[in-house]
N, C-alpha and C positions, 0 to 999 in steps of 0.2 A: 301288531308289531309297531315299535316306536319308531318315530318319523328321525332320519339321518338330522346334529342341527346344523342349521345354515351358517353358514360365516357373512358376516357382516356384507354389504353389497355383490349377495351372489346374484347371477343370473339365472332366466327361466332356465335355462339348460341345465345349469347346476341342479336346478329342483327338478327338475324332470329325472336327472340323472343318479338322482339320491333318496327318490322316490323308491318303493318298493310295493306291488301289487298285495293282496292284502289275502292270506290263504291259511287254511286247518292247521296247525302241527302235520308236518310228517311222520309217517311212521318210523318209530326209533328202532336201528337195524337189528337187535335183538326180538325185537314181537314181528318182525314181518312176515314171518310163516304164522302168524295167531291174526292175521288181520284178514274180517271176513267181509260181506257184503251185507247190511241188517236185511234179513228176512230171507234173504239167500243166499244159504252155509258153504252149495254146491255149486256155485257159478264158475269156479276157475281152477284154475291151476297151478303152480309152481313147478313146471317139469324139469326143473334145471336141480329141484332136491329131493322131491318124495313123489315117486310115481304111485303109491299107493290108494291112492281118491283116486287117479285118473284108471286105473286098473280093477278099481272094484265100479268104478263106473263103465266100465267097456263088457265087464261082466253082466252087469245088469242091463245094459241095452241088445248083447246078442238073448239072453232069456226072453227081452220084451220081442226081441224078433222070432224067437222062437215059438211066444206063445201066439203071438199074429197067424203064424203058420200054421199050430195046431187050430186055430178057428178057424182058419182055410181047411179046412180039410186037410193038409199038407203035411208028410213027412215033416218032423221038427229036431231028430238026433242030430243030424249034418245039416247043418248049415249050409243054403246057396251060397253061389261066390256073390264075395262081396266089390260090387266098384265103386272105387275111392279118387276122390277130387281134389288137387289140391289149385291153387290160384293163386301168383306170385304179387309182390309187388310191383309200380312200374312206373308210375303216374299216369301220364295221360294214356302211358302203351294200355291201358287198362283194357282200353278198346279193342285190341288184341281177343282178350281173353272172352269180352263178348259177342263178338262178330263168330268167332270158333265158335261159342256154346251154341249161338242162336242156328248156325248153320249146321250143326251137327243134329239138328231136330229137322230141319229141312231134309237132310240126307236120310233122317228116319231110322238110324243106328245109336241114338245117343240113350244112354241108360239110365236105370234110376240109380242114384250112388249112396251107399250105405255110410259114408264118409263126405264130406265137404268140408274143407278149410278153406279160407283164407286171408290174406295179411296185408294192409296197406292200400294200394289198387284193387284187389283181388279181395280185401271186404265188401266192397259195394256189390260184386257182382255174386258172391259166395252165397248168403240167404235165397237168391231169385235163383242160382241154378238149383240151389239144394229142393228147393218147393217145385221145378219142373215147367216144363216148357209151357204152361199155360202165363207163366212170367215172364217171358222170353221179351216182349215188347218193352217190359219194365229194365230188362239189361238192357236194348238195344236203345230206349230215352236216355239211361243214365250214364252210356257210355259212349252217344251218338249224336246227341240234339242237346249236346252243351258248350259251353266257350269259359274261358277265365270269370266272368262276372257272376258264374252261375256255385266255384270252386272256392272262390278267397276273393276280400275286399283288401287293398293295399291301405296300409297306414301311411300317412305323413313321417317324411324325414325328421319332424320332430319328437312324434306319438309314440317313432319304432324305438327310439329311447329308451322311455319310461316303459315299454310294454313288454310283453311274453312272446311277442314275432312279429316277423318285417309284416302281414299280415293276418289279419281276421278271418275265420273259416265261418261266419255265420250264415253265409251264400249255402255251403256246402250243409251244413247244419240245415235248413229249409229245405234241401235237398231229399236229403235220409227223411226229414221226417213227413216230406209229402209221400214217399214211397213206404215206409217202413211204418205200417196203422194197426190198427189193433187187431185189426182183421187178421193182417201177416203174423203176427204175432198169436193169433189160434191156431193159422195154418202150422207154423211152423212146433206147436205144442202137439198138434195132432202127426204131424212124423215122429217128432222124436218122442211119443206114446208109444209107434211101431219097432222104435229099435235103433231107429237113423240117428247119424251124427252129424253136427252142424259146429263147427270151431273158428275161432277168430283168435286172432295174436296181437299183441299187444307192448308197447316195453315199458316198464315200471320204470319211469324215469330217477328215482329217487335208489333206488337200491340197484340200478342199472340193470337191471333184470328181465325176462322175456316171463309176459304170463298169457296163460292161452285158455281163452275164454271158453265156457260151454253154455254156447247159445240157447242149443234147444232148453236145457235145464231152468235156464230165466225166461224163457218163453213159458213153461209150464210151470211157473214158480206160480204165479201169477199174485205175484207182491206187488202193494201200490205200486212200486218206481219201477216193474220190470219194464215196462218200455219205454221211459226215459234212459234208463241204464243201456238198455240196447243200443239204442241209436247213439248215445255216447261212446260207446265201446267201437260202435262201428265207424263214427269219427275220431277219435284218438287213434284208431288202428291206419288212420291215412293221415295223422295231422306232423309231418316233419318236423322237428323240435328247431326251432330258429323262423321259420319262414312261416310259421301258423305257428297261431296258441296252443298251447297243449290243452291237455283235457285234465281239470280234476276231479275223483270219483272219491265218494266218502265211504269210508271203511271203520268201522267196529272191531276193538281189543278188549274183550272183556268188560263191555259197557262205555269204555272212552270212547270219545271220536275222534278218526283224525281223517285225513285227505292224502291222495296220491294225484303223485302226478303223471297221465299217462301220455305217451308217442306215439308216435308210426314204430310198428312191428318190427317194420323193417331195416330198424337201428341195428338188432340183434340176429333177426332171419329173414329170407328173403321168400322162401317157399316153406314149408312143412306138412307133415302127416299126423303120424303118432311117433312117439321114444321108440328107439328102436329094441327093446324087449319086451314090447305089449305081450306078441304074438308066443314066446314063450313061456309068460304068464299066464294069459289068459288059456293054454293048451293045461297048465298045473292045476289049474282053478277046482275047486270040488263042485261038479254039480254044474258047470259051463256047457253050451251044448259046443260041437267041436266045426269050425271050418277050414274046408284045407285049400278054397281057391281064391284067390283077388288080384284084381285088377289094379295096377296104379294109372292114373291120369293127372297126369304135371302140366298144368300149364304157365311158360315163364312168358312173362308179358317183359320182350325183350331179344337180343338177340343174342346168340354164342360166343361169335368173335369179337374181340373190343372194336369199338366204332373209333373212327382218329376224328379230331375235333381240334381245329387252331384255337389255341388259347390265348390269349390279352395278356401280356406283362402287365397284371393287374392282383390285388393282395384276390378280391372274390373272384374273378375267374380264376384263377391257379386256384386256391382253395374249392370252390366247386369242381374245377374238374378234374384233382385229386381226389376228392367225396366218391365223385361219380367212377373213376376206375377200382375205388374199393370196393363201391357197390358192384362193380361188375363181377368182380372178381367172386366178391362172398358169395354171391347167386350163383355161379358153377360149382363153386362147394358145396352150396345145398341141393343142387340135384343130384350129383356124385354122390353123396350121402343116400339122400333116398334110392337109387340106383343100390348102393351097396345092400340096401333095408331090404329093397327089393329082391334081389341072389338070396340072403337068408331067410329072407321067409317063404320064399317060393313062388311071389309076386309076379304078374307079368306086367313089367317097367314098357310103360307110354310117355311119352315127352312132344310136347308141342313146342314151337319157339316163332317168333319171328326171323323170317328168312333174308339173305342178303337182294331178294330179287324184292327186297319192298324197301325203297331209297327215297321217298316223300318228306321234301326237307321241312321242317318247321323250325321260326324263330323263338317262339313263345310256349309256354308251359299250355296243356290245356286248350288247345288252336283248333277250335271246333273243326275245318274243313281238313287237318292233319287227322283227328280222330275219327272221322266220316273216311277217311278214304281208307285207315288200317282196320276198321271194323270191317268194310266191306271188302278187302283184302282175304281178311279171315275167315270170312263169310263166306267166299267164293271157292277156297280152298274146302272149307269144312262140308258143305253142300255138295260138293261132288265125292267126298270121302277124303280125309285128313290123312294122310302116310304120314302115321304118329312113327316117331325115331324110336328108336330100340337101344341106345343109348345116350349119356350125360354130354357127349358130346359132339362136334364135326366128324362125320363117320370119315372121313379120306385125312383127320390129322392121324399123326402118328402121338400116337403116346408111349 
């Protein structure tokens, strides 16, 4: 891209400010359902146009469980029930979500889940529940034994200018990739060989779009960049567009290349599962084997009711805590939704939240001894058995 020209005695400001960061072609809105990933046709999704990939991939992973079972020895016509994970966004409430996982192995009830998603916060923690409690330590480091230095480096009032956000995620970035090795990356090949699903969400910042990754699928691709590509997907999936860099991931049209720009998930959704007509799909399917029971497990890293918060007669306080009652808001939409997915399909709807009896103030994003005390919070609750809600909402409001 050609450099903006200066006008005669401009300042560094001006150049900093006329600067533009230097990236691929985007994809032009007509090819963006034809843009793939080179070497992995099957990595994602578009669930917002054509559930069709995603439907003949849910096909083929109940067969792969099916045929698991015939080498068990096991009935393989019916399908066990299946439980399904989903993991909200939240930021630092992340810790939320693994204090609950780790304690729920503690209480010795916590299942294996045929499903796991998650989006934003609840990507870090989604691959380590999905592969099972022998990972347990690795949620409990990554969402327990950190502070700001370990999430995002801050730029200079100058740097934030010219750049892609207030700051640098490459703390976080060292993060994923001390945890996320090639090792994890067979494990997580060798479930999703049995059938298992493994999903992460994402938002296509260029087409404003939500694309919902299939982990397992690039974990067993095993193409050079599959786990460079992972761990980007699972930082873009928490990188907030303004406050961290985005992510760009290079994609293929027919031999070109271009670049996207990817966000936190959680621009678009805050929780998710599957489209809510998998389940009537995949019952038409010719040749599917058939299940009639599942479990949903929500976990909102978060809490129900709006939190009240003095605001600053200030442009960014008022503009952040505008943001943040929108995000509150969309997060009960998306459990009510799933709640609803739940009734049609015949699902039994579990919801976990942060409760009003946990009031541990923090001033700072990421406050290590704020995450330490809501991990063991959750921890304490989950350990003695979690009284998961039964519904999307305050059981004593009225609706």
């Amino acid at each position: 891209m050609k450099p903006f020209p200066l006008r005669p005695g401009a300042s560094t400001l001006d150049m900093f400010l006329q600067a533009c960061l230097p990236r691929r072609d985007a994809v032009p809105p007509t090819l963006t359902e034809r843009a793939v990933i080179p070497g992995i046709p099957n990595a994602r999704y578009r669930l917002d146009h054509d559930l069709t990939p995603f439907i003949e991939d849910a096909v083929q992973s109940n067969k792969r469980e099916s045929e698991e079972l015939a080498k068990a020895g096991k009935s393989n016509h019916i399908l066990p029930l299946a439980n399904m994970l989903a993991v909200s966004g939240g930021g630092d409430a992340g810790a939320f979500a693994a204090g609950l996982i780790a304690g729920w192995t503690t209480h010795g009830t916590r299942p294996q889940f045929k499903v796991v998603t998650g989006i934003s916060a609840g990507a870090l923690v989604a691959p380590f529940a999905y592969l099972g409690s022998d990972y347990d330590s690795v949620i409990r480091h990554v969402s327990n034994a950190i502070g700001p230095k370990d999430i995002f480096h801050s730029r200079n009032v100058l740097t934030r200018f010219a750049s892609d956000g207030i700051a640098d995620s490459k703390p976080l970035s060292r993060l994923i990739a001390k945890y996320v090795t090639a090792q994890i990356l067979a494990a997580i090949a060798t479930e999703y060989a049995k059938g298992r699903i493994l999903l992460i969400g994402t938002t296509d910042l260029d087409s404003g779009r939500p694309v919902t990754w299939n982990m397992g699928a690039i974990a067993a691709s095993q193409a050079p960049g599959a786990l460079d590509l992972f761990r980007n997907i699972m930082l873009a999936s928490m990188s907030i567009p303004g406050a961290v860099s985005p992510v760009m991931i290079d994609v293929d049209v027919d031999g070109k290349q271009f670049q996207e720009m990817h966000v936190d998930g959680g621009v678009i959704t805050q929780v998710f599962l599957y489209p809510p007509s998998t389940v009537m799909a995949l019952s038409k399917a010719t040749g599917a084997p058939l299940r009639f029971d599942r479990h949903f497990y929500v976990i909102r890293n978060g809490t129900l009711e709006p939190q009240w918060s003095g605001t600053k007669r200030r442009t960014l306080s008022i503009g952040g805590r505008a943001i943040s009652a929108l995000i509150q808001t969309q997060g009960i939409s998306d459990l009510e939704r799933i709640y609803r997915m739940a009734q049609q399909d015949g699902a039994d709807f579990n919801l976990a939240y942060i409760g009003s009896d946990f009031n541990f103030a923090h001033d700072r994003k990421f406050d290590g001894e704020y995450m330490k005390r809501l991990f063991d919070y959750a921890f304490q609750l989950s350990a003695k058995g979690y009284p998961w809600h039964k519904l999307p909402y305050l059981e004593n409001a009225k609706r």
